[in-house]
C-alpha positions as CSV (number, residue, x, y, z in Angstrom):
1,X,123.7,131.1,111.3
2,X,119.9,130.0,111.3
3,X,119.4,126.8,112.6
4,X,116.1,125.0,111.0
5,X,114.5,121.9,112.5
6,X,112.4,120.6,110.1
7,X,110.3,117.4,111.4
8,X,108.8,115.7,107.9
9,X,106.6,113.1,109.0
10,X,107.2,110.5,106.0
11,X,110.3,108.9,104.2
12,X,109.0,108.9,100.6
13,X,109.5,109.9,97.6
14,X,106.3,111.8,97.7
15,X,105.6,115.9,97.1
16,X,106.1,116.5,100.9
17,X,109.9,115.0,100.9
18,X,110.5,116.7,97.3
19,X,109.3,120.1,98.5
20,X,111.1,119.7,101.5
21,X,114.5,119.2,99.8
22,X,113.7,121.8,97.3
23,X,112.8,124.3,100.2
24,X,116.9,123.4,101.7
25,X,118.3,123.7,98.4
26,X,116.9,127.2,98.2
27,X,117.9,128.3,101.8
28,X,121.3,129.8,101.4
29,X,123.4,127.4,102.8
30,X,126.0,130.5,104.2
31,X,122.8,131.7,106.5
32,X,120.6,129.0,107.3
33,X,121.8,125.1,109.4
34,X,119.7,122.7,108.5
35,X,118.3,119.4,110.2
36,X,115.6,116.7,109.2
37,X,113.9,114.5,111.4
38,X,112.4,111.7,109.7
39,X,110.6,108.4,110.9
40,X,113.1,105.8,109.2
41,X,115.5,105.6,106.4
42,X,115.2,108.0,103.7
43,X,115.2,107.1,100.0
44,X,116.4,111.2,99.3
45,X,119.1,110.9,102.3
46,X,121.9,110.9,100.0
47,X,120.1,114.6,98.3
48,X,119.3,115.5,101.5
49,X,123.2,115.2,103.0
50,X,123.9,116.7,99.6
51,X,122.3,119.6,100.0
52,X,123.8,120.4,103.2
53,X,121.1,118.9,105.4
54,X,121.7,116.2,107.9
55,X,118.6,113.5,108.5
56,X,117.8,112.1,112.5
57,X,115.9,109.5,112.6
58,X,113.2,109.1,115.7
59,X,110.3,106.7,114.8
60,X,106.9,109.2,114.4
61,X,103.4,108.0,112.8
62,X,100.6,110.1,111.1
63,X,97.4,110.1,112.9
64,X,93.9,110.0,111.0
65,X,91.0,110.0,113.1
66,X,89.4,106.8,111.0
67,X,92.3,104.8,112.0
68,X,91.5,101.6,114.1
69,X,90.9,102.2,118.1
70,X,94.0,100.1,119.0
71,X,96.2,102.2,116.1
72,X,94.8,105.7,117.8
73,X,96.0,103.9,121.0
74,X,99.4,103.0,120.4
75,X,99.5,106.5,119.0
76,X,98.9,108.2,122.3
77,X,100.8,106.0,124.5
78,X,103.8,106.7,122.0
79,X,103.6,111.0,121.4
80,X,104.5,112.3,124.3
81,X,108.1,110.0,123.8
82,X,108.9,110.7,120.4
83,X,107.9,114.8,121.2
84,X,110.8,114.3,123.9
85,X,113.1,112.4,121.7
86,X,112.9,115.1,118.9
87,X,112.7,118.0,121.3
88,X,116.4,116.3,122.5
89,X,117.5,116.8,118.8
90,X,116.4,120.6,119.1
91,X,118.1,121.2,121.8
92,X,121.4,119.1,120.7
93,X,121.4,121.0,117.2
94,X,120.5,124.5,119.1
95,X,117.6,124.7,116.5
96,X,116.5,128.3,116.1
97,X,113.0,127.5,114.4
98,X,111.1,124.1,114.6
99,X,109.4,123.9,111.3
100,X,106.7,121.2,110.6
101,X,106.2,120.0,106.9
102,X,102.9,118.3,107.3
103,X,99.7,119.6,108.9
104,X,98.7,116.1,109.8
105,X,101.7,116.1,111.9
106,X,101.3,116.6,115.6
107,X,104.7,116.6,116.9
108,X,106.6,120.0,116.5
109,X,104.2,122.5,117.5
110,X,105.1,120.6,121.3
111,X,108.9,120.6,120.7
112,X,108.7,123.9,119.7
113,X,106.8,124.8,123.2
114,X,109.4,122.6,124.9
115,X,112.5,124.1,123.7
116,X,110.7,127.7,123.4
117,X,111.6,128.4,120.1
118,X,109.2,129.6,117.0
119,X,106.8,126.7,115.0
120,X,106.2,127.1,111.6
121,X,103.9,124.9,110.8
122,X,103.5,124.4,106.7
123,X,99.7,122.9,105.3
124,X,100.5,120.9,102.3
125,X,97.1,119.0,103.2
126,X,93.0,119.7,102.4
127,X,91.2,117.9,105.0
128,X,88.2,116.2,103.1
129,X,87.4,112.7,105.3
130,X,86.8,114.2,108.9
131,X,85.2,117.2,110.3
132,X,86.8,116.6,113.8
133,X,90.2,116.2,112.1
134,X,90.1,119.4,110.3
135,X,88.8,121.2,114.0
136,X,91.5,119.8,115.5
137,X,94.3,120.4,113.5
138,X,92.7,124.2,112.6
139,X,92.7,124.5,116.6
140,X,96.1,123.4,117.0
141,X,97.7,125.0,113.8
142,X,96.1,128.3,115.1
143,X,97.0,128.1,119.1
144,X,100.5,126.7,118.9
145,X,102.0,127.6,115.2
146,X,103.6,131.0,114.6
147,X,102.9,130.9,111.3
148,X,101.1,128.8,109.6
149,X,101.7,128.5,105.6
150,X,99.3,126.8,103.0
151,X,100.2,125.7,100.0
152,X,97.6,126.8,97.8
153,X,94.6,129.2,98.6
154,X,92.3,126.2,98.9
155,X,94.3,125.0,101.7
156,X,94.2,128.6,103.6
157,X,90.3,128.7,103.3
158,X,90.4,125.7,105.7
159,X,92.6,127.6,108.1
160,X,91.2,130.7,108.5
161,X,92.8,133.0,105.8
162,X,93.8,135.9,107.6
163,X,95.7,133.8,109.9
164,X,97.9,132.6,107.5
165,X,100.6,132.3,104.7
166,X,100.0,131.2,101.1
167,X,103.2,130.5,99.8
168,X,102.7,128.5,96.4
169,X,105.7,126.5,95.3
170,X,107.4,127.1,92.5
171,X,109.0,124.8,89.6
172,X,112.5,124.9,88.7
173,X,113.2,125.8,85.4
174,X,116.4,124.4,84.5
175,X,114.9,120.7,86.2
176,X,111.7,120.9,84.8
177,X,110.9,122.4,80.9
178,X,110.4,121.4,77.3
179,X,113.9,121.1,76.8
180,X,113.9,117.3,78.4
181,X,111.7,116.2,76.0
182,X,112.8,113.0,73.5
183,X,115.1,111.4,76.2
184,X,112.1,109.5,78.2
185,X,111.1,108.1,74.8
186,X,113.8,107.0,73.7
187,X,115.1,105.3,76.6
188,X,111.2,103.3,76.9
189,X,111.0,102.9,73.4
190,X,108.4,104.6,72.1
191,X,107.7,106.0,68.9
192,X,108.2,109.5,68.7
193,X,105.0,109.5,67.0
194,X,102.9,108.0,69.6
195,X,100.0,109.5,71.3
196,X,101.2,109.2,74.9
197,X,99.1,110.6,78.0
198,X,100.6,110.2,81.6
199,X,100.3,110.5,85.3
200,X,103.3,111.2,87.7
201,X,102.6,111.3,91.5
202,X,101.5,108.6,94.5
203,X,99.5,105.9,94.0
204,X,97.3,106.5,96.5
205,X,93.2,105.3,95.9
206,X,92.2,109.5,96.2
207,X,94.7,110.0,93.0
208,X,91.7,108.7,91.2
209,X,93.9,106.4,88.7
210,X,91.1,103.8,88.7
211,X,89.0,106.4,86.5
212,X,91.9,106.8,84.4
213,X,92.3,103.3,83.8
214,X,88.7,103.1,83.2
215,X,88.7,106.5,81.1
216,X,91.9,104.2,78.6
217,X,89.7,102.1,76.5
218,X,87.4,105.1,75.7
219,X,90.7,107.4,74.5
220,X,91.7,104.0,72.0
221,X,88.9,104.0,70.6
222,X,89.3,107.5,69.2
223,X,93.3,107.0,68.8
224,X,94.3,102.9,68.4
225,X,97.9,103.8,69.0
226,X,97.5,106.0,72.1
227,X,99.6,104.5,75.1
228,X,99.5,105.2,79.1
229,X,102.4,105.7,81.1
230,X,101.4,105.7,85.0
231,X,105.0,106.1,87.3
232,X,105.1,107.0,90.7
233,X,105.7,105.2,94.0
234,X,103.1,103.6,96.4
235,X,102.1,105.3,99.4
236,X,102.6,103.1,102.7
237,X,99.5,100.9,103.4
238,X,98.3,101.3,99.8
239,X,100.2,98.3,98.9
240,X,97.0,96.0,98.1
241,X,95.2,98.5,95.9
242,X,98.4,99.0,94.0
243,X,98.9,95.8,93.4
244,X,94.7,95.5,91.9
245,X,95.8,98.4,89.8
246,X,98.4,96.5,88.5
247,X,96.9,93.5,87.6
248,X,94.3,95.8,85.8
249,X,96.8,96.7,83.6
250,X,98.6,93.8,82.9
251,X,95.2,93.2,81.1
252,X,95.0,96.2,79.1
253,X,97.0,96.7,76.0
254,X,98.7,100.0,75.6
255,X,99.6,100.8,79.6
256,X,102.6,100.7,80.9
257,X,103.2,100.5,84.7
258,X,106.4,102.2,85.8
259,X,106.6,102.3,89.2
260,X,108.9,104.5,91.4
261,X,110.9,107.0,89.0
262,X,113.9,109.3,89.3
263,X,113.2,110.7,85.7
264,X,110.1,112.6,86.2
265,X,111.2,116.2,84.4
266,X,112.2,114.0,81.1
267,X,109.0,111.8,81.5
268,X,106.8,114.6,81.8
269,X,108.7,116.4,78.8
270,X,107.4,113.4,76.4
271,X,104.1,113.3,77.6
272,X,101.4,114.7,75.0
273,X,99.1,115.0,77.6
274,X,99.0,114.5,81.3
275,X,96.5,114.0,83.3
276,X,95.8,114.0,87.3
277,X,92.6,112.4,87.8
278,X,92.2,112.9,91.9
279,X,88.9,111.6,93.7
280,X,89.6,114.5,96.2
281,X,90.6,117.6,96.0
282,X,94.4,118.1,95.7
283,X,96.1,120.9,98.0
284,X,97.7,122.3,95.4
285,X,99.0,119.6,92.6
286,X,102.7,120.0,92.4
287,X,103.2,117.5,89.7
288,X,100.6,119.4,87.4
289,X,102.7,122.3,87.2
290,X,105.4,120.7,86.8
291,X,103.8,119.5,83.7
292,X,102.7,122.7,82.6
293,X,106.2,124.0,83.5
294,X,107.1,121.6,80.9
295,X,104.7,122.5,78.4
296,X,102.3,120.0,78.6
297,X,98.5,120.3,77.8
298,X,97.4,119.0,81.0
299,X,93.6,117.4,82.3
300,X,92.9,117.7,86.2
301,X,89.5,117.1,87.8
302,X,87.7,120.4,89.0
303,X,88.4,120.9,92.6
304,X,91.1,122.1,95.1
305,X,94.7,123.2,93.7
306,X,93.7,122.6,89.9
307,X,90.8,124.9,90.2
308,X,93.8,127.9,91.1
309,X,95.7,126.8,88.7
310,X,93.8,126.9,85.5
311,X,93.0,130.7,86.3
312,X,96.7,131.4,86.1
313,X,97.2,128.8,82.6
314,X,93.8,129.1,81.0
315,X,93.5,126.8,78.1
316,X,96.9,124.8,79.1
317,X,94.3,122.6,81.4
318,X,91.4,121.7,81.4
319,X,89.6,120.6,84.3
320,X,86.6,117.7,84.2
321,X,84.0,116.6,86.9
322,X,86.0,113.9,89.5
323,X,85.5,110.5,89.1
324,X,83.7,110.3,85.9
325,X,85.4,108.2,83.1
326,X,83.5,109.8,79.6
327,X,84.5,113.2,80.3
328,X,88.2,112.9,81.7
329,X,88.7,110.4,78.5
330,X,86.7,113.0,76.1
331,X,89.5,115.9,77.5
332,X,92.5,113.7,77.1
333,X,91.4,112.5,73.4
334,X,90.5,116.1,72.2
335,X,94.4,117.1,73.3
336,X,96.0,114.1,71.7
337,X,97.9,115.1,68.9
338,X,97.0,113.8,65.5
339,X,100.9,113.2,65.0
340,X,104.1,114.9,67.1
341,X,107.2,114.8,67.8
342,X,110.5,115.5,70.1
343,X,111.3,118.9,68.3
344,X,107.5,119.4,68.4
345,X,107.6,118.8,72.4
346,X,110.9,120.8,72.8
347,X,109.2,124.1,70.9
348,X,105.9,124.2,73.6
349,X,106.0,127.2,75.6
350,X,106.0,126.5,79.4
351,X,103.0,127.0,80.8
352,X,103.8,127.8,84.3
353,X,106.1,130.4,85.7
354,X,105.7,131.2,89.1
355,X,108.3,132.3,91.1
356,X,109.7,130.3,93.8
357,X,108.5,131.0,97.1
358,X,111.1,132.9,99.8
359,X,111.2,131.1,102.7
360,X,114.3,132.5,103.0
361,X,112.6,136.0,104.2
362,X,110.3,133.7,106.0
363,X,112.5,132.1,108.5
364,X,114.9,135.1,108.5
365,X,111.8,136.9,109.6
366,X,110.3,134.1,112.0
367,X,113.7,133.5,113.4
368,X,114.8,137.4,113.6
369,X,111.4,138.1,115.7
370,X,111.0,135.0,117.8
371,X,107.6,135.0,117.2
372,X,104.8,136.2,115.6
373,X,101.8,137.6,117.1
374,X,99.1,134.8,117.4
375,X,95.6,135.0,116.8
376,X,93.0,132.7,118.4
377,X,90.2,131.6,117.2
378,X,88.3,128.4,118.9
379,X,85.9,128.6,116.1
């Protein structure tokens, strides 16, 4: 038996924590032990545990270099306590492989040194806001990780490429596909015939749904009866500008404000069109292939993860300059259908079929070897 240490630096419901769980789930649970550190309570404990997973909890933060002088502080005094306090986890749960599942995180690459056992060290991040951040998380990544896996290829040409992993996640089929499609509607009431664009994923200010909000009044005027749906949970500390987006669409007729949701795969499934409207590049865009997993038309700005992804879909999405309001509205109106409906939804093709990544042969091979060779560069 493998035993996996994973240290996720969050408790969300975000794409880190989701692709987390989905990487245990896939891990046969007859070869590989796994354990979670998180920072506090977990809103996914009770998938986690059922999945065969158990959570400890050992108080972390996430450092960003433009975070205040006393916040960086605090941060210092504190690492070299939590890296003891999850290294005593390791070495309590016998952990084979210390597996980090954030490059922003800068706590298992030393419990891994500490307890001598492998670090995988997984990039789910692009670094846009700070050249010293990326250097010194490419400098770490590359000195004290094993192996270091990006999501996406845009996340790789940050990391030196030849140094590292691309292992794109996949979308399950039987969770996420056309097939879902009617039940959303139905339980929201709206019309089957309703124009109805969406975005699923964090509110976070870089997910850019401030253009979408002001992209809305431009898609009515070309369909009256087109509605919003925006769902997905707010990211800690973002609190205020959620709340300004909220009272922006309290205002507008036609959006709908959803919050937190556990039914993504049937949301997505009604959508006519979604759309991801980032201000940054996205590492890869995890719920944007879900939506093209579930045969929706899809509208991403042109950068990062989307950029990959429409080379593999073609005219399934269509990609539109960041931040611009005309031309992300003038995509989502000329994919609005004139009419549709739930059997219409439930014939679409899925547009996105990638397999699902091993990191079963990854950790057998990690944990197998002890360690890859490393290569340095200070660059």
């Amino acid at each position: 038996m493998t035993v996996i240490l994973h240290v996720q630096p969050v408790a969300e419901r975000g794409g880190s924590d989701q692709l987390l769980l989905r990487m245990i789930r896939d891990l046969p649970s007859t070869e590989f032990e796994n354990h979670v550190v998180v920072p506090g309570p977990s809103p996914l404990a009770a998938e986690f545990e059922a999945a065969g997973a158990r959570l400890h909890v050992v108080p972390m933060r996430r450092l960003t270099l433009s975070a205040p002088l006393g916040y960086r502080v605090a941060y210092a005094l504190a690492w070299p306590v939590v890296v003891a306090r999850i290294a005593l986890v390791a070495r309590r749960v016998r952990a084979d492989v210390v597996h980090t599942n954030s490059l922003h995180s800068l706590y298992g690459w030393a419990v891994a040194r500490l307890v001598r056992r492998p670090h995988v060290w997984h990039a789910r991040e692009i670094v846009v806001q700070s050249g010293p951040a990326l250097r010194l998380e490419r400098l770490l990544a590359m000195r004290f990780a094993d192996v270091v896996v990006a999501a996406s290829n845009a996340i790789a040409a940050q990391l030196q490429p030849d140094n590292v992993r691309v292992m794109t996640d996949g979308v399950d089929a039987d969770v996420f596909g056309p097939h879902r499609a009617g039940r959303f509607r139905a339980a929201e009431g709206i019309a089957d015939d309703t124009p109805l664009c969406g975005f699923a994923g964090r509110v976070d200010t870089w997910k850019g749904l401030d253009v979408l909000l002001d992209a809305f009044p431009l898609i009515r005027a070309s369909s009256p009866t087109a509605e919003l749906v925006i769902a997905g949970g707010t990211v800690l500390g973002k609190e205020r500008y959620a709340a300004f987006l909220r009272e922006r669409v309290e205002a507008m007729p036609g959006v709908r404000w959803l919050g937190a949701r556990d039914d993504v795969p049937e949301l997505l499934a009604d959508l006519d069109v979604f759309v991801l409207p980032s201000t940054t590049p996205e590492p890869f865009g995890m719920a944007l292939v879900e939506a093209l997993a579930s045969g929706v038309p899809s509208v991403a700005t042109d950068a990062g993860g989307p950029r990959e992804i429409a080379a593999h879909v073609g005219e399934a999405l269509q990609l539109v300059p960041s931040g611009e309001a005309a031309p992300l509205a003038g995509a989502v109106t000329s994919r609005l259908p004139a009419a549709s409906s739930a059997a219409d939804r439930r014939a679409r093709p899925p547009r996105w079929t990638a397999p699902r990544p091993d990191y079963a042969g990854l950790f057998r091979d990690v944990s197998r070897r002890g360690a890859l060779t490393k290569r340095f560069d200070p660059r």
